[in-house]
C-alpha positions as CSV (number, residue, x, y, z in Angstrom):
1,X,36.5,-17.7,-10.4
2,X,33.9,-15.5,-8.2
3,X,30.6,-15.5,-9.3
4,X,29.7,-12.6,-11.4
5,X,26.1,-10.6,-11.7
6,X,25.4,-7.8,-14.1
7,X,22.1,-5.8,-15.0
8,X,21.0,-4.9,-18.4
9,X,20.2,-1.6,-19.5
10,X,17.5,-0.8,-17.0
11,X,18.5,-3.3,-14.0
12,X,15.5,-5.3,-15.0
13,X,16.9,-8.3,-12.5
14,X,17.7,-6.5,-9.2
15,X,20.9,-7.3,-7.7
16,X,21.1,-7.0,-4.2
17,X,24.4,-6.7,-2.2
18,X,25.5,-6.4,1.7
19,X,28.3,-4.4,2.4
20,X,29.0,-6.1,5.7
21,X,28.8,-10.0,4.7
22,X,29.9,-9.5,1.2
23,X,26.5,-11.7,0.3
24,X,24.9,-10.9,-3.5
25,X,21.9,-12.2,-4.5
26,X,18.9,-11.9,-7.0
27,X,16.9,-12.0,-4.0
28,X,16.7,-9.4,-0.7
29,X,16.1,-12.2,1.8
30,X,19.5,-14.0,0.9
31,X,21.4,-10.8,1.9
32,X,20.0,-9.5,5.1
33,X,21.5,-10.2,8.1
34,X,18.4,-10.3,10.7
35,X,20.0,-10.8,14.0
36,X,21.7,-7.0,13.2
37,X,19.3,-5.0,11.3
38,X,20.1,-1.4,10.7
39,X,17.6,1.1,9.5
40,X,19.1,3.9,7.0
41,X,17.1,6.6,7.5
42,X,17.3,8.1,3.7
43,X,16.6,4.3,2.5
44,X,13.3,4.1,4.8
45,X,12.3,7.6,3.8
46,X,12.6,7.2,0.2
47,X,10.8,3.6,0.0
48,X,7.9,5.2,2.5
49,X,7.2,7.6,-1.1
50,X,8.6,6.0,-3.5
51,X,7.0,2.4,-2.5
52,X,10.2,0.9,-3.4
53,X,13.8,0.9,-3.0
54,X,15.6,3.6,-5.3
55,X,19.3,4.9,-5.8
56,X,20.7,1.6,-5.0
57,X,20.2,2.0,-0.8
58,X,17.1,-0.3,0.7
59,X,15.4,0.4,3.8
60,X,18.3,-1.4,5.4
61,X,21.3,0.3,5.8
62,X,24.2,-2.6,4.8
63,X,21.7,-3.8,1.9
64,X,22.4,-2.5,-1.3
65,X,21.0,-3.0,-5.0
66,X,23.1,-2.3,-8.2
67,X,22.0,0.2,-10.7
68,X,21.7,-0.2,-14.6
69,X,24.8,-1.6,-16.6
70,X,26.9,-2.8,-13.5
71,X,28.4,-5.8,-12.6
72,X,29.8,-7.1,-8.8
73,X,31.5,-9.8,-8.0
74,X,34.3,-10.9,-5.2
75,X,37.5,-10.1,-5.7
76,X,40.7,-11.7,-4.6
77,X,40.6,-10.3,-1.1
78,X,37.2,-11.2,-0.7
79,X,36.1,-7.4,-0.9
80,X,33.2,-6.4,-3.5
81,X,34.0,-5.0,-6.5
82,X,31.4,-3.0,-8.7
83,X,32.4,-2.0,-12.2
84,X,30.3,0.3,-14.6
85,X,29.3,0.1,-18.0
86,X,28.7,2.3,-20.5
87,X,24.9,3.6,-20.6
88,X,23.7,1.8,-24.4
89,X,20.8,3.8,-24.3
90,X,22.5,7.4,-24.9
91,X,23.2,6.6,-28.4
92,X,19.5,7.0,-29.1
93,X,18.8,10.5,-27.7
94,X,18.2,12.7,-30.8
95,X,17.4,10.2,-32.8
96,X,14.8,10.3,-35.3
97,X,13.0,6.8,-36.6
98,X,9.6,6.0,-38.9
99,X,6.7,4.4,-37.1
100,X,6.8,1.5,-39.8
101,X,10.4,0.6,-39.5
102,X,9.5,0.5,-35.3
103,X,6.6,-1.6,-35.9
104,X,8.7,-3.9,-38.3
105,X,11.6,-4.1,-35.7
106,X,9.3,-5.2,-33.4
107,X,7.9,-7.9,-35.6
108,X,11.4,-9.0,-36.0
109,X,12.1,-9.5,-32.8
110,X,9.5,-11.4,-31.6
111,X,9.3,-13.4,-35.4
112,X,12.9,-14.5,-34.0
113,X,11.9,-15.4,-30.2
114,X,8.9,-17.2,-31.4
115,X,10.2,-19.6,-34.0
116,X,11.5,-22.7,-32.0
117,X,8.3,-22.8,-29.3
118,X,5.8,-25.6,-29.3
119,X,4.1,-23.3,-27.2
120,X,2.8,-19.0,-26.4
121,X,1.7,-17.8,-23.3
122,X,0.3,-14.8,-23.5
123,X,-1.1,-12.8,-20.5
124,X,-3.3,-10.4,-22.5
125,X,-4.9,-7.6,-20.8
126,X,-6.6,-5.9,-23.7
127,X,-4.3,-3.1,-23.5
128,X,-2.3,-1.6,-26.0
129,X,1.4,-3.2,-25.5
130,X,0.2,-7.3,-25.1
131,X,-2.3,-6.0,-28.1
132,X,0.5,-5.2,-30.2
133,X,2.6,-8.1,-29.3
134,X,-0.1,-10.4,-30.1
135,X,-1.1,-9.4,-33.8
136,X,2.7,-9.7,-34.3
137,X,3.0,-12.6,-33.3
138,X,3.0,-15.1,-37.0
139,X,1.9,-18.5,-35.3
140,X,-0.9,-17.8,-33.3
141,X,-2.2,-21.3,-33.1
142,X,0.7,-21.6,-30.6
143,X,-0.5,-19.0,-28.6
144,X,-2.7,-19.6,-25.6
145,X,-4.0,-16.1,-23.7
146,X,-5.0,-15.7,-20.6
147,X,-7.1,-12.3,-19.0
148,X,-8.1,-11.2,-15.9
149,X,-11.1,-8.5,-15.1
150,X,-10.9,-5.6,-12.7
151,X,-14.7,-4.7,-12.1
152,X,-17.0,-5.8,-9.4
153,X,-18.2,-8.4,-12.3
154,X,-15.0,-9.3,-13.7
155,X,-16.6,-10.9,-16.4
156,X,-18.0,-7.3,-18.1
157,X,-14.6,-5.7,-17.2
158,X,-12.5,-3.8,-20.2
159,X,-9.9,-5.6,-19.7
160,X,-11.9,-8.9,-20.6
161,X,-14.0,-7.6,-23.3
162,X,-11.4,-6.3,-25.3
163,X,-9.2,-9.1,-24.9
164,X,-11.9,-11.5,-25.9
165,X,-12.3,-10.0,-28.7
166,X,-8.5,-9.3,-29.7
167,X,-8.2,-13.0,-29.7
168,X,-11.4,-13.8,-31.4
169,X,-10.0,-11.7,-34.6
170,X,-6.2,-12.8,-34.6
171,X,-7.5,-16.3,-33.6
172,X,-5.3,-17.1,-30.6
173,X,-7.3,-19.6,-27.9
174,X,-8.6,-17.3,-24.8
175,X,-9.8,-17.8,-21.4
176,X,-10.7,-15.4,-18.3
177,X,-9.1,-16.2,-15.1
178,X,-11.2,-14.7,-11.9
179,X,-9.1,-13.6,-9.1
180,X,-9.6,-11.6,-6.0
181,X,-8.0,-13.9,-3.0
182,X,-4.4,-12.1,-3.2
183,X,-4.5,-11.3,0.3
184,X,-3.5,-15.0,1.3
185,X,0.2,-14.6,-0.3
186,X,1.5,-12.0,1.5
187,X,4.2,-14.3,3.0
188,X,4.9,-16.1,-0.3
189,X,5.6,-12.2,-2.0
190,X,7.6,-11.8,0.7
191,X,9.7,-14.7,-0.3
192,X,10.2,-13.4,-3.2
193,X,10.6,-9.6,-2.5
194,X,11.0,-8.6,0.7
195,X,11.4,-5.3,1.7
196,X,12.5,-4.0,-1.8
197,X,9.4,-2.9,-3.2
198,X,5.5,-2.6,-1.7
199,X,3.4,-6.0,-2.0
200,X,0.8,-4.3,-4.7
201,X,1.8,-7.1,-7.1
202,X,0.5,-10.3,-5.1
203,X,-2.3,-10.6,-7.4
204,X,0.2,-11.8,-10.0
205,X,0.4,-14.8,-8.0
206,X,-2.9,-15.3,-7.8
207,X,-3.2,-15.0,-11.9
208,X,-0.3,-17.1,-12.4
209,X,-0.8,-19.4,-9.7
210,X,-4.1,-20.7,-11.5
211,X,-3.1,-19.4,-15.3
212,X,-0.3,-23.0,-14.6
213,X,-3.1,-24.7,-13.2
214,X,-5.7,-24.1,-16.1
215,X,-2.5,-25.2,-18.6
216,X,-1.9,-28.5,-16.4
217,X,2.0,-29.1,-16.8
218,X,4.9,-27.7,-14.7
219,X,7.2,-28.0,-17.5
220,X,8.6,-24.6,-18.8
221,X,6.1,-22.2,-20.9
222,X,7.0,-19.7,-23.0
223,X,5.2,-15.9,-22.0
224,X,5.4,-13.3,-24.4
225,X,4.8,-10.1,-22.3
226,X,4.0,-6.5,-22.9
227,X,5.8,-5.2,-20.0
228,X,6.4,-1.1,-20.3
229,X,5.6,-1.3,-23.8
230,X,3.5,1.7,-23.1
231,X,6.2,3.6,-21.6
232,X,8.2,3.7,-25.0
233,X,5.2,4.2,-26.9
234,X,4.2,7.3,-25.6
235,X,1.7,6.8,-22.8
236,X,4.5,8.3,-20.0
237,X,5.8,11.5,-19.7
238,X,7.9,13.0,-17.0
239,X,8.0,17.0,-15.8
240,X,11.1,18.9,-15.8
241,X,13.6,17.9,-12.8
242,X,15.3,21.6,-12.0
243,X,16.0,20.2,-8.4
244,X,16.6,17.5,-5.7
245,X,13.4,18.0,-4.9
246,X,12.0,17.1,-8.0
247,X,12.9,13.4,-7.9
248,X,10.0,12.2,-6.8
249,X,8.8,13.1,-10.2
250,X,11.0,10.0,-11.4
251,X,8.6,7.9,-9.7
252,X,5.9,7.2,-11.0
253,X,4.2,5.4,-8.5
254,X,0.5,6.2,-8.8
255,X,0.3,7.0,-5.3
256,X,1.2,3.3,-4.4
257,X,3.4,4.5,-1.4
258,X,2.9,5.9,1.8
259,X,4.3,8.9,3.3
260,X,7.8,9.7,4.9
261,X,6.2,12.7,6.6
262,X,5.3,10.1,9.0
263,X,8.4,8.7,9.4
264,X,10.6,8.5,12.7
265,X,13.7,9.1,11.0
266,X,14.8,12.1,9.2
267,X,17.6,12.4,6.3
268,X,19.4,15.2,4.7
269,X,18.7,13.7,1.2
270,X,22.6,13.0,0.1
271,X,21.0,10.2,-1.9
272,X,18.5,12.5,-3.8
273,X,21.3,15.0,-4.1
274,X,23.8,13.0,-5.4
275,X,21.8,11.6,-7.9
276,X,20.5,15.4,-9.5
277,X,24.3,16.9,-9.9
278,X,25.2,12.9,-11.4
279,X,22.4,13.0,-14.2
280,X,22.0,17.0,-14.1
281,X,22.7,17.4,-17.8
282,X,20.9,14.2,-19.1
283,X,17.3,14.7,-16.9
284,X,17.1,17.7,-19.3
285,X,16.4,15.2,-22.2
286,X,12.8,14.5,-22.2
287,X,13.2,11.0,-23.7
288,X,16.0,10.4,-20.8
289,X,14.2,11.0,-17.9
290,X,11.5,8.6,-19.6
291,X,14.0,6.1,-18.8
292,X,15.3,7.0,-15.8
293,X,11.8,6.9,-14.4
294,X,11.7,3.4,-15.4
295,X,15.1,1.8,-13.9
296,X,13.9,3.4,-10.7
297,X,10.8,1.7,-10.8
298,X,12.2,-1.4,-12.4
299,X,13.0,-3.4,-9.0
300,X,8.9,-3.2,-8.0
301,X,8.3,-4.0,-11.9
302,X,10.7,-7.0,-12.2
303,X,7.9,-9.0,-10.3
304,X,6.0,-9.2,-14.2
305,X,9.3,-11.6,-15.1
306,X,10.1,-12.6,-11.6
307,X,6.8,-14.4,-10.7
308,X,5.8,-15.7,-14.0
309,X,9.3,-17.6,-13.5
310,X,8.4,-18.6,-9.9
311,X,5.4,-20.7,-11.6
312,X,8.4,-21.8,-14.5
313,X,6.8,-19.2,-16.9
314,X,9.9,-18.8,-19.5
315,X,8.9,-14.8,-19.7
316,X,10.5,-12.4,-22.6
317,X,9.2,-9.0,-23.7
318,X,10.8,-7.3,-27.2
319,X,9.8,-3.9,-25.2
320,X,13.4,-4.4,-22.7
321,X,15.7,-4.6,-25.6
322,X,17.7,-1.3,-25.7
323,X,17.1,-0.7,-29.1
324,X,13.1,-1.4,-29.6
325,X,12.8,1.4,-26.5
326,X,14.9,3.6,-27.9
327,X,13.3,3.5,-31.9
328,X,10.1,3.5,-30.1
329,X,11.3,6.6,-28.1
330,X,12.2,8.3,-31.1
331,X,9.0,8.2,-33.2
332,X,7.8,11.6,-33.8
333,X,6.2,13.5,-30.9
334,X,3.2,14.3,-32.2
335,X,2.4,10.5,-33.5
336,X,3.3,9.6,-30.1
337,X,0.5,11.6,-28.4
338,X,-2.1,9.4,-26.9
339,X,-0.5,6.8,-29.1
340,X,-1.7,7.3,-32.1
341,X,0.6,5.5,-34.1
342,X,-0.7,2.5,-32.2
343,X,-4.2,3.4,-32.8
344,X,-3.8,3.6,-36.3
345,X,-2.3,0.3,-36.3
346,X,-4.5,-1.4,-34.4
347,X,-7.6,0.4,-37.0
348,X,-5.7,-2.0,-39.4
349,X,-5.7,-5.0,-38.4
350,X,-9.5,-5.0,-36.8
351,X,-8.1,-5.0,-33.6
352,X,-9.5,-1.5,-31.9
353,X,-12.9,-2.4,-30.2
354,X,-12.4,1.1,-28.1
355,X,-14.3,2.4,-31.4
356,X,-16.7,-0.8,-31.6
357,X,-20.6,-0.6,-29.4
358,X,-19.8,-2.9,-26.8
359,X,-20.7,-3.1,-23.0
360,X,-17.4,-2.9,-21.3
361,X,-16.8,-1.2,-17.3
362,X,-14.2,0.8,-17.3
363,X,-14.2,0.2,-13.1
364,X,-11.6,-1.0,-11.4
365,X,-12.4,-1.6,-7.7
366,X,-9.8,-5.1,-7.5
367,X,-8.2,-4.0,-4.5
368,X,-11.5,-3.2,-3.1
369,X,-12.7,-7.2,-3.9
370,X,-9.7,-8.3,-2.3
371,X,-10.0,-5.9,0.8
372,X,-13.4,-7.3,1.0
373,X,-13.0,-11.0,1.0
374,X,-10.0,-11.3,3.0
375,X,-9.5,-8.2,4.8
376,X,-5.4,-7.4,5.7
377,X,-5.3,-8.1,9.2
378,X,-4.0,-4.7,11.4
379,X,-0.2,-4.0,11.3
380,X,2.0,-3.9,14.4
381,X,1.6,-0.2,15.9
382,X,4.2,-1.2,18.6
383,X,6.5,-3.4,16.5
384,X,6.5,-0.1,13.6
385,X,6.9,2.4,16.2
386,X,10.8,2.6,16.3
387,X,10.0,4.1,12.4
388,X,6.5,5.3,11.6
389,X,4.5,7.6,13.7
390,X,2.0,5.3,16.1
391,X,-0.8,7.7,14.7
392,X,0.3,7.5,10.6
393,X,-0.1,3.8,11.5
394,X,-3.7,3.6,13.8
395,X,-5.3,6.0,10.8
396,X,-4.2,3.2,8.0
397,X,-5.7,0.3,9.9
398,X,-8.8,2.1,11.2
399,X,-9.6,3.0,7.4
400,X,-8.2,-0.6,6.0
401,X,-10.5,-1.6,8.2
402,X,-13.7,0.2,7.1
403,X,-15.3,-3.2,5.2
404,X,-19.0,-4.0,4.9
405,X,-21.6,-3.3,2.0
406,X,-21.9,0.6,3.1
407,X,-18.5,1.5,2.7
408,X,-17.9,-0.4,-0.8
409,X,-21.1,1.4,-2.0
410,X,-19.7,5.0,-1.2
411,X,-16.1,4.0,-2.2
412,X,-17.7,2.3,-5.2
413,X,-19.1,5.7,-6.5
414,X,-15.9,7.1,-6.9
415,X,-15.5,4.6,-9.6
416,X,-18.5,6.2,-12.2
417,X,-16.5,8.7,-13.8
418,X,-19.2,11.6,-13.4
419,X,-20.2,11.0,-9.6
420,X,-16.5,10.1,-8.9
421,X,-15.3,13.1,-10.4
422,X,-17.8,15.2,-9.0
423,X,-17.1,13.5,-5.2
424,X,-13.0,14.4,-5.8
425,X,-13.9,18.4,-7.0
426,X,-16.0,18.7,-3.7
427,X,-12.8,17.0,-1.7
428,X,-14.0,13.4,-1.2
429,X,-11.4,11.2,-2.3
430,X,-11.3,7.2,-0.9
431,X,-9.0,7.3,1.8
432,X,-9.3,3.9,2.1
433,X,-7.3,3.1,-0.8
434,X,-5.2,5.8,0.5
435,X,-4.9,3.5,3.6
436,X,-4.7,0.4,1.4
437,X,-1.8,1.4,-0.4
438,X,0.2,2.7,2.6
439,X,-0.5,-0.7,3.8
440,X,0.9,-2.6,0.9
441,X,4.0,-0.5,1.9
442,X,4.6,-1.0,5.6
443,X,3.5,-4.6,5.7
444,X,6.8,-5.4,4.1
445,X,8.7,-3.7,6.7
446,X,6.1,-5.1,10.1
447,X,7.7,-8.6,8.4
448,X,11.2,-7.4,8.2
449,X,11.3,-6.6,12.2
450,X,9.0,-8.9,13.5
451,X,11.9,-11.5,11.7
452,X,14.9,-9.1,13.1
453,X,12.8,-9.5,16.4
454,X,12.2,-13.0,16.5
455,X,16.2,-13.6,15.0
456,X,17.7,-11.8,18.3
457,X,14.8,-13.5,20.8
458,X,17.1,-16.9,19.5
């Protein structure tokens, strides 16, 4: 019998597929054919502002990805065959559900998960969503959580300060991990992602590269993540969609991307088309497009399960089961505005330092560190050329390339919340994180050619 592979109800493990070959895989790499590399204009130009793949099309036009609820397998002519499931979140739109039954779903859950583990991982950023999973969590002395700082001192970041603290009250055992050296594993993401998504998440192997180290066994760890916990909970909204042209909204990318004005290659936008008149009726649904935001962005955002396994992390979140998302969906609009049925939670249990006198920078300059102490070497203007403008591609190096104690100084002001927002009303804004994160998006496809390249020099 073939081999078959389904996604869940957001496509939270990216399926990739090649029309040509036939070839499915979990992973990109195993499905491109290098010595034949198309480009798909419409995949390229989407990715370029998206800063991943979306719509099921990749940058590369035989490589394909599944959508939510789908399954593909071989059949017996050898052709693929996709089928479709039925969408089991629809059943929750107009819905209506109590903040305490939520909260005590969600204690259920993870009650369940938790009760044959020796052992809890918890990667605990002080945030709401791993805050919430952790004070439900019943046996804490299992529980070992780990936090990494965004600040120029990492150790007086936010992120640490609360987290520290968090653990100190529900008693789980803590420790800070210091990163800033992600720049070195831009080849191992690529392993892992290829051209799917942007390589913005390398610092996760940095964190879980010496997060395994720290615990001092390869066997496999339970992780109790809070991945898009927030997104259910109210921190996410999503304007109106009355257009094609309105599908960027779905992307939430927070300007990690670069821009297809630049590319070589234009597109008549079937893709983005297709998609409106398909989901038309259902992007009217504010709680839908909520989720639809998120299973476009789920095949960068799989990398918070995929490389936690790569280090044989055992990772599970109650926040991807259909029915948690959907009962946290439901609670009442106003108790969902700026969270405060979270907030009034957390009061309760002790756990809400934001109203407690403590020194805590709310900077976060990480990608500046990393810029700083291994600075991304210059992409290939000649080797991108055949796609992205020459000049799109000199202005991103020339300002990646703008290190030195001068330039993080005057970047680093638009970090204080008054100066900063006083520099962005006059027009200053740091174009060299502009540049960084157009970077983080071409550097992926710079690898894909220069492999296609060196593939057809054999």
């Amino acid at each position: 019998m073939a081999k078959k592979y389904k996604t869940d109800w957001l496509a939270s493990d990216p399926v990739f597929y090649n029309t040509d070959t036939s070839d499915v895989s979990n992973n990109i790499n195993d499905v491109i054919s290098y010595d034949k590399i198309e480009i798909h204009p419409e995949g390229l130009n989407n990715y370029l502002d998206f800063g991943y793949s979306v719509f099921g099309q990749t940058p590369i036009k035989n490589v394909k990805f599944l959508g939510h609820s789908q399954e593909i397998y071989r059949g017996s002519d050898g052709d693929l065959v996709i089928e479709d499931s039925e969408d089991p979140f629809l059943k929750w739109i107009g819905k209506n559900t109590k903040e305490s039954d939520v909260i005590e779903r969600i204690k259920s859950k993870i009650r369940s998960w938790e009760l044959e583990k020796d052992e809890v991982m918890i990667p605990l950023s002080g945030g709401f969503d791993s805050r919430m999973i952790s004070a439900l969590l019943e046996q804490t002395h299992k529980a070992e959580a780990f936090t990494y700082g965004l600040s120029e001192d990492q150790s007086e970041s936010k992120e640490v300060v609360y987290a520290e603290i968090i653990s100190n009250e529900l008693k789980i055992n803590w420790r800070q991990v210091e990163i800033g050296n992600f720049h070195k594993y831009f080849d191992e993401w690529h392993s892992l992602y290829g051209v799917s998504t942007h390589a913005h998440g390398m610092y996760q192997l940095e964190f879980y590269r010496k997060t395994r180290n720290i615990l001092g066994k390869n066997g496999p760890t339970p992780l109790l993540s809070g991945i898009i916990g927030d997104v259910w909970a109210g921190g996410v909204n999503v304007p109106e969609i009355k257009s094609p042209e309105d599908i960027y909204r779905l992307g939430y990318t927070h300007g990690l991307c670069a821009d297809s004005r630049y590319s070589q290659l234009e597109d008549q936008g079937r893709l983005r088309t297709k998609y409106f008149e398909t989901h038309r009726e259902y992007l009217k649904n504010p709680r839908f497009r909520i989720v639809e935001a998120m299973r476009r962005k789920m095949i960068l955002l799989s990398y918070l399960f995929r490389v936690p396994r790569y280090f044989s992390f055992s990772p599970w979140s109650p926040f991807l089961d259909v029915d948690i998302a959907g009962a946290m969906l439901s609670i009442p609009d106003h108790r969902k505005e700026k969270r405060k049925w979270q907030r009034d939670f957390f009061r309760g249990r002790d756990i809400y330092p934001e109203e407690l006198n403590v020194d805590a920078s709310p900077q976060n300059n990480l990608n500046a560190q990393a810029m700083r102490r291994l600075p991304p070497p210059p992409l290939d203007t000649e080797l991108l050329e055949r796609i992205v403008q020459p000049d799109y591609v000199r202005w991103v190096n020339r300002k990646v390339g703008q290190q030195g104690d001068l330039w993080d100084f005057f970047w680093g002001l638009l970090d204080i919340p008054k100066i900063g927002g006083l520099m962005r009303r006059v027009g200053l804004k740091d174009q060299r994180l502009e540049a960084y994160r157009a970077y983080l998006t071409l550097r992926p496809l710079e690898t894909l050619l220069k492999r296609s390249h060196s593939h057809q020099e054999v």
